[in-house]
LUMZA-785090 format. One record per atom (N, C-alpha, C): residue in one letter; x, y, z. Coordinates in steps of 0.2 Angstrom, whole numbers, padded with zeros to 4 digits, always signed. Layout:
! LUMZA-785090
AXYZ/...
***
This chain:
! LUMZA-785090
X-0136-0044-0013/X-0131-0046-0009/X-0124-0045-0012/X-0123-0044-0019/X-0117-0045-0022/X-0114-0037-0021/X-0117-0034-0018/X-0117-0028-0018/X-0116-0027-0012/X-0118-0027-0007/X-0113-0027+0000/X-0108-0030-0001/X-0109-0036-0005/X-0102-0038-0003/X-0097-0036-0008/X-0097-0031-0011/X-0094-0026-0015/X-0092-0018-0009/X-0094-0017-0005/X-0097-0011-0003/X-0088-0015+0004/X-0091-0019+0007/X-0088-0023+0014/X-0082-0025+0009/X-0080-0029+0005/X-0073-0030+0001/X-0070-0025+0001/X-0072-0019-0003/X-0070-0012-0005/X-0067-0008+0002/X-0071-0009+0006/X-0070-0005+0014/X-0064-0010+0017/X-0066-0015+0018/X-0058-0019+0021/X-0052-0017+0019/X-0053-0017+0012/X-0047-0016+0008/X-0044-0009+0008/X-0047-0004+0009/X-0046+0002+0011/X-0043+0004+0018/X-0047-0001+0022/X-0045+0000+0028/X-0037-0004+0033/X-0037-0009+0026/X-0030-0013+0026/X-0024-0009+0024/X-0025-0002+0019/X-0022+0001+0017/X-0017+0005+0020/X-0023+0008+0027/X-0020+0013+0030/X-0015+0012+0035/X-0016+0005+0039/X-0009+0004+0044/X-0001+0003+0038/X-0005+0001+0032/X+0004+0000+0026/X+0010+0008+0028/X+0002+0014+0029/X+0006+0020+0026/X+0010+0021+0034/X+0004+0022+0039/X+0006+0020+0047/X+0012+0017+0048/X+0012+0012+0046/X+0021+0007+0050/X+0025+0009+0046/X+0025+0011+0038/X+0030+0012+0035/X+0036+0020+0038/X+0031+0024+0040/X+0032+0031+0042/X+0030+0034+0050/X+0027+0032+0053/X+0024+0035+0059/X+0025+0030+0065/X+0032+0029+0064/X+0032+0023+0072/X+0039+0027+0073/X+0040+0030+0079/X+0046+0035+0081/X+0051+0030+0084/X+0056+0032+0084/X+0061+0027+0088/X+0062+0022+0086/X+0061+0020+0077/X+0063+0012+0073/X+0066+0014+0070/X+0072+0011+0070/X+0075+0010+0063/X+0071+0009+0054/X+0073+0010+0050/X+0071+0008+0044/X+0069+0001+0040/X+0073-0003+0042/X+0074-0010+0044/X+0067-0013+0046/X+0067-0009+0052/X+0063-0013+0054/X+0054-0008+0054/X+0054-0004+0052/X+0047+0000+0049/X+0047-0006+0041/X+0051-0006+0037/X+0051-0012+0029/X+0046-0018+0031/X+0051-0020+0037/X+0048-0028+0040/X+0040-0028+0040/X+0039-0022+0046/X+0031-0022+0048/X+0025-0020+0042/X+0030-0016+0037/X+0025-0014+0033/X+0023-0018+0028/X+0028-0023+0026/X+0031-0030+0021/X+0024-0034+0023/X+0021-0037+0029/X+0019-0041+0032/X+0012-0037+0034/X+0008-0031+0032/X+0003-0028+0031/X+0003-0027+0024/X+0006-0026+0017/X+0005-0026+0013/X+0001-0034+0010/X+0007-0038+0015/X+0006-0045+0011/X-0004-0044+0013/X-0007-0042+0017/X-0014-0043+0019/X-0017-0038+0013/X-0015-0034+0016/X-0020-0029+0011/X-0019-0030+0003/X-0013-0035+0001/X-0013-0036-0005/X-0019-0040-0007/X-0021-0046-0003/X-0025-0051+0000/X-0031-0050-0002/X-0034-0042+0003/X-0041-0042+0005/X-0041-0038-0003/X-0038-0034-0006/X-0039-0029-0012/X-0040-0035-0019/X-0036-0038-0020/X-0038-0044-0026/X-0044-0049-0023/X-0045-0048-0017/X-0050-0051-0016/X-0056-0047-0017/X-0055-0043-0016/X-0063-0037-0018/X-0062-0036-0025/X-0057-0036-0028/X-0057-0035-0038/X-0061-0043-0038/X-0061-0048-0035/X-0064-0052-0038/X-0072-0049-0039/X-0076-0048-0036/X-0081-0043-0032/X-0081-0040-0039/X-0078-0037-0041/X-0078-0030-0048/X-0077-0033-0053/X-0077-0040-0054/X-0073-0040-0061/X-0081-0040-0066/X-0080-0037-0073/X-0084-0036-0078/X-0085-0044-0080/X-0089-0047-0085/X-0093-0048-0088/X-0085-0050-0095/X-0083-0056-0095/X-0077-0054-0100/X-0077-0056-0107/X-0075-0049-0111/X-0077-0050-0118/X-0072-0055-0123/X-0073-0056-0129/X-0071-0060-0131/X-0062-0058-0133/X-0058-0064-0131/X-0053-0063-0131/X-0047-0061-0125/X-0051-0059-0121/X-0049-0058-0114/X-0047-0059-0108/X-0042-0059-0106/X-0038-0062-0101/X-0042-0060-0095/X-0043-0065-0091/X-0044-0064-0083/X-0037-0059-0079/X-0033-0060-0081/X-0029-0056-0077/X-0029-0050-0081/X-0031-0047-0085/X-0030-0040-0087/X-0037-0038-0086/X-0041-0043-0084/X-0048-0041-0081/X-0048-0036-0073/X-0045-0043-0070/X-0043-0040-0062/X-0039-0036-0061/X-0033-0033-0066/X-0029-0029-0065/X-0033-0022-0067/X-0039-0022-0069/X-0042-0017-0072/X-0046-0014-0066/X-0048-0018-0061/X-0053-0017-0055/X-0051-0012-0049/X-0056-0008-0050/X-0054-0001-0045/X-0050-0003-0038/X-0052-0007-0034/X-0048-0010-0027/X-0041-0013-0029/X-0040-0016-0033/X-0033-0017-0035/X-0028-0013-0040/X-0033-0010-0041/X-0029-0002-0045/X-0026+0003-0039/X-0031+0004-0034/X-0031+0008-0029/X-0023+0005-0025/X-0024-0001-0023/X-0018-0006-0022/X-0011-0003-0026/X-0011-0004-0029/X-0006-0004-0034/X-0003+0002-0035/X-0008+0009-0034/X-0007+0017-0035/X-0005+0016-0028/X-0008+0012-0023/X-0004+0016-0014/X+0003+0014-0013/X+0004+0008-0016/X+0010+0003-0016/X+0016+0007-0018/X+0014+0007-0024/X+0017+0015-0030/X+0021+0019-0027/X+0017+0025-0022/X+0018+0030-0020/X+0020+0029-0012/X+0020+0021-0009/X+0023+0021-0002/X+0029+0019-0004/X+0030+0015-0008/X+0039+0014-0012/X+0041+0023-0011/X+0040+0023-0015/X+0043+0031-0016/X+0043+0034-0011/X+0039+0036-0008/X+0039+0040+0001/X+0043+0037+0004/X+0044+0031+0004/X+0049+0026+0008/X+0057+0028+0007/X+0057+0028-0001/X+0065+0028-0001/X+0066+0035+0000/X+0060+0041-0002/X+0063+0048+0000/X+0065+0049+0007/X+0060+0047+0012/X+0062+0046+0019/X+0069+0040+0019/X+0070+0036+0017/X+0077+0034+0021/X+0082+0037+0017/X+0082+0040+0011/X+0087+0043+0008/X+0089+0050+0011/X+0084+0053+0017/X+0085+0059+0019/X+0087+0057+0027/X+0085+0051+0028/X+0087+0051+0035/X+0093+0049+0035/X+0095+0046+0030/X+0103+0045+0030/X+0107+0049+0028/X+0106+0054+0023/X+0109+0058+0021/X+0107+0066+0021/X+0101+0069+0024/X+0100+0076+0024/X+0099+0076+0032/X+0095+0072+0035/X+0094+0074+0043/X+0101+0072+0047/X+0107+0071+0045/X+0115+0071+0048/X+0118+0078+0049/X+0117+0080+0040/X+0120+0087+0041/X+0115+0091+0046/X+0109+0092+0048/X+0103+0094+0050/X+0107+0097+0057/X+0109+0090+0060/X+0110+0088+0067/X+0118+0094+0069/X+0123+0090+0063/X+0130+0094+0064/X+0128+0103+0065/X+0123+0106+0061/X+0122+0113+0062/X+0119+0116+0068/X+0116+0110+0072/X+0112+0112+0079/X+0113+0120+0082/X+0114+0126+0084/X+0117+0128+0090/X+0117+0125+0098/X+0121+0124+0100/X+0121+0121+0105/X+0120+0126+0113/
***
């Protein structure tokens, strides 16, 4: 049983991942503002379902050992933390280009 519910934890958590990457990037016609907001408020869940599935994962703790250096070791919240990571960064690369590369884009048009 602990093992579906490892299987069902791990799959949620992955699946809460994807609409982060979705609103952050692939909604036409929003402002940047307001892509932060929607994706702010999906992260909060899938940060949620993923340390809830590291519970699910966590080892057997050896002497000496913090629980929180346990859970932070768990594949689902590692996974977390590595998407998190990487949609910061995509994030700021897209609004640093929409403010600043995609204007000059526009002025070169032929008309």
């Amino acid at each position: 049983m602990r093992e579906l519910g490892k299987f069902l934890s791990f799959f949620i958590g992955m699946m809460l991942l994807f609409p982060i990457i979705a609103s952050a990037f692939f909604v036409p016609g929003s402002h940047w503002k307001q892509r932060l907001v929607l994706a702010l408020v999906k992260i909060a869940f899938a940060g949620c379902a993923c340390f809830l599935s590291g519970w699910f994962f966590l080892r057997p703790a050896e002497a000496g050992e913090d629980i929180i250096d346990r859970l932070l070791g768990t594949f689902p919240v590692k996974m977390f933390l590595w998407t998190m990571g990487a949609v910061v960064l995509l994030f700021v690369l897209s609004w640093y280009f929409e403010a600043y590369f995609v204007p000059m884009l526009w002025r070169n048009q032929p008309h």
